[in-house]
Biopython code that builds the backbone (N, CA, C, O; Angstrom):
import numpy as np
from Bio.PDB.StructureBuilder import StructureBuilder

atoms = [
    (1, "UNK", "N", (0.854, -1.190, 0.000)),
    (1, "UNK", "CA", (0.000, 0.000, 0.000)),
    (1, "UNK", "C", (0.888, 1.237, 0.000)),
    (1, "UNK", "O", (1.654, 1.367, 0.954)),
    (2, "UNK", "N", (0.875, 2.201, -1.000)),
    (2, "UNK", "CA", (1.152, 3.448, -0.546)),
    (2, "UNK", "C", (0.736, 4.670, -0.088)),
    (2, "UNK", "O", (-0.472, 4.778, -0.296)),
    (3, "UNK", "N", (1.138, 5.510, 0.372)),
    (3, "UNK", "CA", (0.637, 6.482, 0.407)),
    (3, "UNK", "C", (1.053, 8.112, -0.128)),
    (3, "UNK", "O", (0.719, 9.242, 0.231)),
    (4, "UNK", "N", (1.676, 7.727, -0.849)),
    (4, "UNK", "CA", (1.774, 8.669, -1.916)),
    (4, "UNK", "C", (0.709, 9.767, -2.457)),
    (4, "UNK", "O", (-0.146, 9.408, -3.267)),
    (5, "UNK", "N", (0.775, 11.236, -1.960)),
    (5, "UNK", "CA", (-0.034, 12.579, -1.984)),
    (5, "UNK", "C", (-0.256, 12.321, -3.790)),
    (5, "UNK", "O", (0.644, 12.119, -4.606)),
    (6, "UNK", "N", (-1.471, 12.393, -4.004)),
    (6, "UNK", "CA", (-1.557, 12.521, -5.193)),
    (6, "UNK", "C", (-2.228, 13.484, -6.097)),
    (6, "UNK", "O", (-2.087, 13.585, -7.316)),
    (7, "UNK", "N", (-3.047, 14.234, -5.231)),
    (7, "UNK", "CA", (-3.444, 15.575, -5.451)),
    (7, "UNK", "C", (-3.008, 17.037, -4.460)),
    (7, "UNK", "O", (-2.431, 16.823, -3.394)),
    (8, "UNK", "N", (-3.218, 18.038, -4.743)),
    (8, "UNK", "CA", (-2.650, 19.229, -4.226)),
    (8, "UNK", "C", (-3.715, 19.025, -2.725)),
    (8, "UNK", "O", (-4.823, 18.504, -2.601)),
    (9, "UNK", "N", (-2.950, 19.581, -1.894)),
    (9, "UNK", "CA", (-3.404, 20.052, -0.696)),
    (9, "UNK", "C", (-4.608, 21.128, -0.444)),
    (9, "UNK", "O", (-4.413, 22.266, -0.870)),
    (10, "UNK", "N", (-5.727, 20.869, 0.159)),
    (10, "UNK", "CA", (-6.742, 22.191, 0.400)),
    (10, "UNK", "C", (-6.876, 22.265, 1.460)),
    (10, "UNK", "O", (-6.686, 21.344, 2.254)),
    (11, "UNK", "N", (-7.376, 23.817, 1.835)),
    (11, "UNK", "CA", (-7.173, 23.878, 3.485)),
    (11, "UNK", "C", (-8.451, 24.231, 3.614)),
    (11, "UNK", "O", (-9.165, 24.925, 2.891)),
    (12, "UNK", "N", (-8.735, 23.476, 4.976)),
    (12, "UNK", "CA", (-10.230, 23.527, 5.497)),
    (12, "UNK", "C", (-11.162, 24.803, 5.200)),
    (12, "UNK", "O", (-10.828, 25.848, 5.759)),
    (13, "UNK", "N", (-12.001, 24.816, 4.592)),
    (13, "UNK", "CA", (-12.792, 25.626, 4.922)),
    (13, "UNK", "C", (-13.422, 26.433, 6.160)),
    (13, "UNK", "O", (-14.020, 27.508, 6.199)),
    (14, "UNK", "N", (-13.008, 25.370, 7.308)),
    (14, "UNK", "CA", (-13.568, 25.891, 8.568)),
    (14, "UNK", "C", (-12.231, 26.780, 9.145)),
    (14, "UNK", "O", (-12.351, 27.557, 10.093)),
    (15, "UNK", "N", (-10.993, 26.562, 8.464)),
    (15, "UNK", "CA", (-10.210, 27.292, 9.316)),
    (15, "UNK", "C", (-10.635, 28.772, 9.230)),
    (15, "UNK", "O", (-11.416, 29.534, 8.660)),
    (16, "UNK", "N", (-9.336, 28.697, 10.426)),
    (16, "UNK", "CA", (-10.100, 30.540, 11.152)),
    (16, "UNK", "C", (-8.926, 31.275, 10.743)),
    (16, "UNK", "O", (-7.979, 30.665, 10.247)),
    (17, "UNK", "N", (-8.899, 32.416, 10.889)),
    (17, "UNK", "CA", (-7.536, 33.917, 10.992)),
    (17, "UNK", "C", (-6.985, 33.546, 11.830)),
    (17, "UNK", "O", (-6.097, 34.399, 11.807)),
    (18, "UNK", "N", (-6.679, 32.797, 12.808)),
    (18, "UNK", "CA", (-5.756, 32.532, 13.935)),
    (18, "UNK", "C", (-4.732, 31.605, 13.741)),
    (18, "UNK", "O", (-3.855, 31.423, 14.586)),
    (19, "UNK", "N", (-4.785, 31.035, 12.729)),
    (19, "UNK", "CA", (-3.848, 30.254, 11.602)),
    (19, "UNK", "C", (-3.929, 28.781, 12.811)),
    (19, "UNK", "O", (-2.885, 28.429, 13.362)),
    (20, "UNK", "N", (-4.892, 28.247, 13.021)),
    (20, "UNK", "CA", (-5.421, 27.013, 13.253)),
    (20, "UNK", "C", (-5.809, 26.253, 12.240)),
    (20, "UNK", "O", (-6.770, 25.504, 12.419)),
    (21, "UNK", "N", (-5.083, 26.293, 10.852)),
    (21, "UNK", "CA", (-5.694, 25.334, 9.859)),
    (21, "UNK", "C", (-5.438, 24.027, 10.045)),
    (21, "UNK", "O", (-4.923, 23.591, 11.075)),
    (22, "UNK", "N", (-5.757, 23.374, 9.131)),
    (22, "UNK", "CA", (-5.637, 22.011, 8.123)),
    (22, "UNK", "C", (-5.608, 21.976, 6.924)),
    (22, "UNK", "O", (-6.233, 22.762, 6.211)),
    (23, "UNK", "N", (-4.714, 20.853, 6.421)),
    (23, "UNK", "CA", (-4.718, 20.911, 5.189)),
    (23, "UNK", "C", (-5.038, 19.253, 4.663)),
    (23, "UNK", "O", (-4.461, 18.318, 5.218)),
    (24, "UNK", "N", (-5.779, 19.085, 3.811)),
    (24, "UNK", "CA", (-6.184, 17.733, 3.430)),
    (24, "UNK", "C", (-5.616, 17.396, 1.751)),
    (24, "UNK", "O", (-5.649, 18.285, 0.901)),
    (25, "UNK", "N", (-5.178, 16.190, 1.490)),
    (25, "UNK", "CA", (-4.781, 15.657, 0.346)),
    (25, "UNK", "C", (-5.221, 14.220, -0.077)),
    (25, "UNK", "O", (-5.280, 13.359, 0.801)),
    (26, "UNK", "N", (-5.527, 13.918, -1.335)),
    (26, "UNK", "CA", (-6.149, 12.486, -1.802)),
    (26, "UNK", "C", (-4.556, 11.762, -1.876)),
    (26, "UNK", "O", (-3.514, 12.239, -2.324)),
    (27, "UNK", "N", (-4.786, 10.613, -1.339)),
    (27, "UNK", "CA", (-3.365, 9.888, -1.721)),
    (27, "UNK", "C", (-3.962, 8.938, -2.617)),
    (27, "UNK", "O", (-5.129, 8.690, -2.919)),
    (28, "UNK", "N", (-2.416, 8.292, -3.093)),
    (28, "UNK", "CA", (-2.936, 7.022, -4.529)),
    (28, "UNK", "C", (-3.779, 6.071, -3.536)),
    (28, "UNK", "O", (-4.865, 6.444, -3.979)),
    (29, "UNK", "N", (-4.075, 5.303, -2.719)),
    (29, "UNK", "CA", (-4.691, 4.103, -2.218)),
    (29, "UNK", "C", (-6.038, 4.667, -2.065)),
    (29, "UNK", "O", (-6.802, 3.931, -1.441)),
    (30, "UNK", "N", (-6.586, 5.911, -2.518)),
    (30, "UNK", "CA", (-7.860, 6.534, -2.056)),
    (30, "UNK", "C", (-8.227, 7.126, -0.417)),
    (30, "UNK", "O", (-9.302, 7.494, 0.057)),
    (31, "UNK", "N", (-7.064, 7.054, 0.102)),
    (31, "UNK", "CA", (-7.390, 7.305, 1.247)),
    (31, "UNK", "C", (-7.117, 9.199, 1.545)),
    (31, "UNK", "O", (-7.675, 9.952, 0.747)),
    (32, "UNK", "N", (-6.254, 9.831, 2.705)),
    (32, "UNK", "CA", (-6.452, 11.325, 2.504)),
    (32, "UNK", "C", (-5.091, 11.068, 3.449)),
    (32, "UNK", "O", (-4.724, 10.055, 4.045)),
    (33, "UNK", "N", (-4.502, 12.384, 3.342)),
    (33, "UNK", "CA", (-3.388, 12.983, 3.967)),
    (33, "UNK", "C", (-3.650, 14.704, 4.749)),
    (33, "UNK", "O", (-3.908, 15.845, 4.365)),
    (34, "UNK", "N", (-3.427, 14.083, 5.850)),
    (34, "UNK", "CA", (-3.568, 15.591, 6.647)),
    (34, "UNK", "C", (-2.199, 15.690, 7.139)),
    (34, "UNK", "O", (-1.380, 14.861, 7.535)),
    (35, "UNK", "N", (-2.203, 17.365, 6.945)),
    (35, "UNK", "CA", (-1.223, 18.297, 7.541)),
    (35, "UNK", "C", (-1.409, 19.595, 8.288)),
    (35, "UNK", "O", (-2.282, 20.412, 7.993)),
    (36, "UNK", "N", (-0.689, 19.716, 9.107)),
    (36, "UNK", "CA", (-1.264, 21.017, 9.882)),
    (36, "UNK", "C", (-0.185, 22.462, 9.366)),
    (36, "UNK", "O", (1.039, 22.580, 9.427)),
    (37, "UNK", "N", (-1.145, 23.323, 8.914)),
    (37, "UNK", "CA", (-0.231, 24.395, 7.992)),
    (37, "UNK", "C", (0.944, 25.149, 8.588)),
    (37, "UNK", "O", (1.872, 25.684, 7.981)),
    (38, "UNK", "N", (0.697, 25.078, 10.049)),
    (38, "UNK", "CA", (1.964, 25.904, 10.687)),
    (38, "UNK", "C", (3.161, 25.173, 10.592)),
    (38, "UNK", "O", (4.161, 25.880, 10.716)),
    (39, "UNK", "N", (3.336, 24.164, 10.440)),
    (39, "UNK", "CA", (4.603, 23.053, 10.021)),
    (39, "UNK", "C", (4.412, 22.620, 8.833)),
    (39, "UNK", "O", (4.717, 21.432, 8.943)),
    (40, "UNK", "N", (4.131, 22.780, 7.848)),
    (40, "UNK", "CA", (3.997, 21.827, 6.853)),
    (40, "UNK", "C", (5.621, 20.594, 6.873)),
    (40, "UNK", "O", (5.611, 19.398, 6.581)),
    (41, "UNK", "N", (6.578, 21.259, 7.222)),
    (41, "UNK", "CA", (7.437, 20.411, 6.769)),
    (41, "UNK", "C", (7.390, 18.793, 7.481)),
    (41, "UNK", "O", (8.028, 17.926, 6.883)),
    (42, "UNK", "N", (6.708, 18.437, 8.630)),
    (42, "UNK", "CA", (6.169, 17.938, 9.378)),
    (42, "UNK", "C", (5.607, 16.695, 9.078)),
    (42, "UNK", "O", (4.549, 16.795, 8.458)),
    (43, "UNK", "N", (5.985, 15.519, 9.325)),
    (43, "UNK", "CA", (4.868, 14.101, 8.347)),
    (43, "UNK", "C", (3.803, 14.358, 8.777)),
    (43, "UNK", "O", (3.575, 14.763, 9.917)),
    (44, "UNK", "N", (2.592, 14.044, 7.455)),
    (44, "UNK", "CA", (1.108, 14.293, 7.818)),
    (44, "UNK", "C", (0.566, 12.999, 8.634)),
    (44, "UNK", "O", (1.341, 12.138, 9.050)),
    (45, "UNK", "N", (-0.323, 12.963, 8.755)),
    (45, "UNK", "CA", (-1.532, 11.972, 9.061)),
    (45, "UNK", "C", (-1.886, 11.405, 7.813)),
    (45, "UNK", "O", (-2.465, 12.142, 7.015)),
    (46, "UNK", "N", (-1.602, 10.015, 7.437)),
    (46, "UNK", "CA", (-2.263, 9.416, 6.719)),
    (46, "UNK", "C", (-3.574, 8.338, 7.138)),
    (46, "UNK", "O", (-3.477, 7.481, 8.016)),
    (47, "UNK", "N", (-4.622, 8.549, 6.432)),
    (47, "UNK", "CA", (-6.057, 7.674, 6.615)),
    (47, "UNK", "C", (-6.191, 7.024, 5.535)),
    (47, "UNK", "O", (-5.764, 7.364, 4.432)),
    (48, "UNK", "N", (-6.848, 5.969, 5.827)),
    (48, "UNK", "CA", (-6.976, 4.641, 4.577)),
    (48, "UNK", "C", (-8.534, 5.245, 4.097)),
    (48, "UNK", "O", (-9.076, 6.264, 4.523)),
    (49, "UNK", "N", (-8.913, 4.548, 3.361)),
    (49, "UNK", "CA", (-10.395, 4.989, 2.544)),
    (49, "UNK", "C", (-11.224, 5.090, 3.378)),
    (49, "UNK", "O", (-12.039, 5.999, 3.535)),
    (50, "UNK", "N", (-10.933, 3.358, 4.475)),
    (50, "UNK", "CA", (-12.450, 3.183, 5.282)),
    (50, "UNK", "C", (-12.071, 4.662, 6.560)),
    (50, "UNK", "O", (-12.811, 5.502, 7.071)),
    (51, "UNK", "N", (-10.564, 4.390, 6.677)),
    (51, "UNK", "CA", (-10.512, 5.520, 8.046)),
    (51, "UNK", "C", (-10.601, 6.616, 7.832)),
    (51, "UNK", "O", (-10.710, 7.363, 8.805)),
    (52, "UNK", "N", (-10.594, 7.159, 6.545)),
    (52, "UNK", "CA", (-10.751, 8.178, 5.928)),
    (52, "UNK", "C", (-12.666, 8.579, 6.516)),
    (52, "UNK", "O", (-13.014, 9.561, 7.172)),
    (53, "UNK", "N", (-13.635, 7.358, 5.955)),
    (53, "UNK", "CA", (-15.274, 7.745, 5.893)),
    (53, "UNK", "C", (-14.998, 7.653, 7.607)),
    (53, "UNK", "O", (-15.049, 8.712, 8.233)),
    (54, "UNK", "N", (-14.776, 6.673, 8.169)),
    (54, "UNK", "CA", (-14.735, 6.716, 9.426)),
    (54, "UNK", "C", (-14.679, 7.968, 10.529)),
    (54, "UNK", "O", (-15.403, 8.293, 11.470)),
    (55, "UNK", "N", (-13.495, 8.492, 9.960)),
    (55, "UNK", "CA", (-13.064, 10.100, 10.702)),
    (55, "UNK", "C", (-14.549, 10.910, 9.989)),
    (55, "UNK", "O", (-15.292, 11.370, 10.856)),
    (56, "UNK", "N", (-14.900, 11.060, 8.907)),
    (56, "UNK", "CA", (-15.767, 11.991, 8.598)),
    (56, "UNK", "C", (-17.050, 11.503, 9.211)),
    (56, "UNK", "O", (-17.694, 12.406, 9.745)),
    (57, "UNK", "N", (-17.682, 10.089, 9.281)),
    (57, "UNK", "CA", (-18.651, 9.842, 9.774)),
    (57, "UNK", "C", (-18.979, 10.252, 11.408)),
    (57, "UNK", "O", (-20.128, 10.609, 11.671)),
    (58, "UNK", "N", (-18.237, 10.211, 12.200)),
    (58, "UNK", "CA", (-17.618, 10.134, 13.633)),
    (58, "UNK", "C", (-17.793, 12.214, 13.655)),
    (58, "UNK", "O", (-18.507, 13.043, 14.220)),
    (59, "UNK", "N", (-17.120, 12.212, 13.072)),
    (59, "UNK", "CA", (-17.211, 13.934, 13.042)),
    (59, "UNK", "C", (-18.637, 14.802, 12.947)),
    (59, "UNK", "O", (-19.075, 15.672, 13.699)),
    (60, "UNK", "N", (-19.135, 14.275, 11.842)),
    (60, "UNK", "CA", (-20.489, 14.650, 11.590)),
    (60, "UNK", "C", (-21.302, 14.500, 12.863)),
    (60, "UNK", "O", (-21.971, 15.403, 13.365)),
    (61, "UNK", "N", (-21.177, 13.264, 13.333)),
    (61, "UNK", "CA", (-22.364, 13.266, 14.183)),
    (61, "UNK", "C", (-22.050, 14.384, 15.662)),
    (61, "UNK", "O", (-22.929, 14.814, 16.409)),
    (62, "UNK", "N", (-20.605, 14.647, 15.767)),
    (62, "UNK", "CA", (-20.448, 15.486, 16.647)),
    (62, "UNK", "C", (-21.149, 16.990, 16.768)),
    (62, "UNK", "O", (-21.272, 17.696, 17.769)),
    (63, "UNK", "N", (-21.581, 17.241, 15.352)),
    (63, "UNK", "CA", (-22.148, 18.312, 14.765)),
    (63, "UNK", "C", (-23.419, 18.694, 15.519)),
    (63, "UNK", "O", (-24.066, 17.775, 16.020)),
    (64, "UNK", "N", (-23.951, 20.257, 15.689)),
    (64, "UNK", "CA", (-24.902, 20.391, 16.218)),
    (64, "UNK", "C", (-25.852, 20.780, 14.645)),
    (64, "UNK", "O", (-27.058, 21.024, 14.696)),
]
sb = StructureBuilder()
sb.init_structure("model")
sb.init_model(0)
sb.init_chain("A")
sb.init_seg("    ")
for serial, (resi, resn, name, xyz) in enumerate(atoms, 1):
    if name == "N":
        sb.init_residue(resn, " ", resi, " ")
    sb.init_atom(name, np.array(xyz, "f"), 0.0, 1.0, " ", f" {name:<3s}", serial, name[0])
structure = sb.get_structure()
């Protein structure tokens, strides 16, 4: 399996002016790559496809 960034990086929409971002990327295995923008140089977080829906499913429901 790799995880090889395979598209450009986008940064959250939810980030704020206080430079609390994220930055998210598709890797080749379909899964995503996170990075936090104040380090980029920093290894990201890699998620597999399912841990990928997993983190978003889990999140959502935290939602009001």
């Amino acid at each position: 399996m790799t995880r090889e960034v395979v598209g450009p990086y986008r940064t959250s929409s939810y980030s704020g002016q206080n430079n609390n971002c994220v930055e998210v990327a598709p890797t080749a295995d379909g899964g995503r790559a996170v990075r936090d923008t104040k380090d980029r140089a920093r290894p990201s977080l890699h998620f597999s496809p399912a841990g990928w829906q997993t983190f978003l499913t889990a999140t959502k429901k935290d939602q009001p």
